[in-house]
C-alpha positions in Angstrom: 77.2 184.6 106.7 74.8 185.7 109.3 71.9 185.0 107.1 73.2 181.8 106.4 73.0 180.7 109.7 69.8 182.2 110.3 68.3 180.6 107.8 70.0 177.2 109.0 68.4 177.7 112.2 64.9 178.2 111.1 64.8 174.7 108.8 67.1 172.9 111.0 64.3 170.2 111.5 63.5 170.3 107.4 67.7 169.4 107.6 67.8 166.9 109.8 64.6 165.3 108.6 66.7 164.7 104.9 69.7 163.2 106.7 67.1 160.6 108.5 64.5 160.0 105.1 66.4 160.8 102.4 63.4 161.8 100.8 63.9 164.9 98.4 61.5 167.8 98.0 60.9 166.8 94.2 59.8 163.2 96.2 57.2 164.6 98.0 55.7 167.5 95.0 55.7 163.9 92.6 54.0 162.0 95.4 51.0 165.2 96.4 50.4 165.3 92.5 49.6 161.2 92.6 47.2 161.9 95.6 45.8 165.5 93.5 45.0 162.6 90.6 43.2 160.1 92.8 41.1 163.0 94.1 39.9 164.4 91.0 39.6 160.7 90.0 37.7 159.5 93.4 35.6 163.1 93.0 31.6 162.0 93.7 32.6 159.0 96.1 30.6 159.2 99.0 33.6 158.4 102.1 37.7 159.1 102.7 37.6 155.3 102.4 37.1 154.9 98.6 39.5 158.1 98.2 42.2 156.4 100.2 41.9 153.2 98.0 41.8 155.1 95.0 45.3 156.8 96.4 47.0 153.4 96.9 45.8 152.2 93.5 47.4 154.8 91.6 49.9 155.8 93.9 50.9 152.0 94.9 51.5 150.8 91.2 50.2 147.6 92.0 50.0 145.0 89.1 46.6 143.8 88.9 46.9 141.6 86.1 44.2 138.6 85.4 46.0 134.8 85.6 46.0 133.5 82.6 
């Protein structure tokens, strides 16, 4: 039980951080693997502005069809 508590204390931030987000760990590893992608894909650009378009492209899902 002491452990327990101990190991309360020490992510009691992480904790309260859920209860306020609601954001899941799984969230966050699917969201850093969408940013890993536009890195290798944005690999050879010259500024962190072209990598942080490249980030919302693939990670914003944005529909970028042509009107027809």
């Amino acid at each position: 039980m002491i452990d327990a508590a101990r190991m309360a204390k020490r992510h009691w931030s992480g904790i309260l951080r859920w209860f306020q987000t609601k954001i899941a760990n799984g969230i966050m590893e699917a969201i850093n693997s969408l940013v890993q992608a536009a890195k290798a894909k944005a690999r050879g650009y010259r500024s962190t502005r072209n990598l942080k378009a490249i980030i919302c492209l693939i990670a914003g899902k944005l529909e970028l069809a042509f009107p027809t």
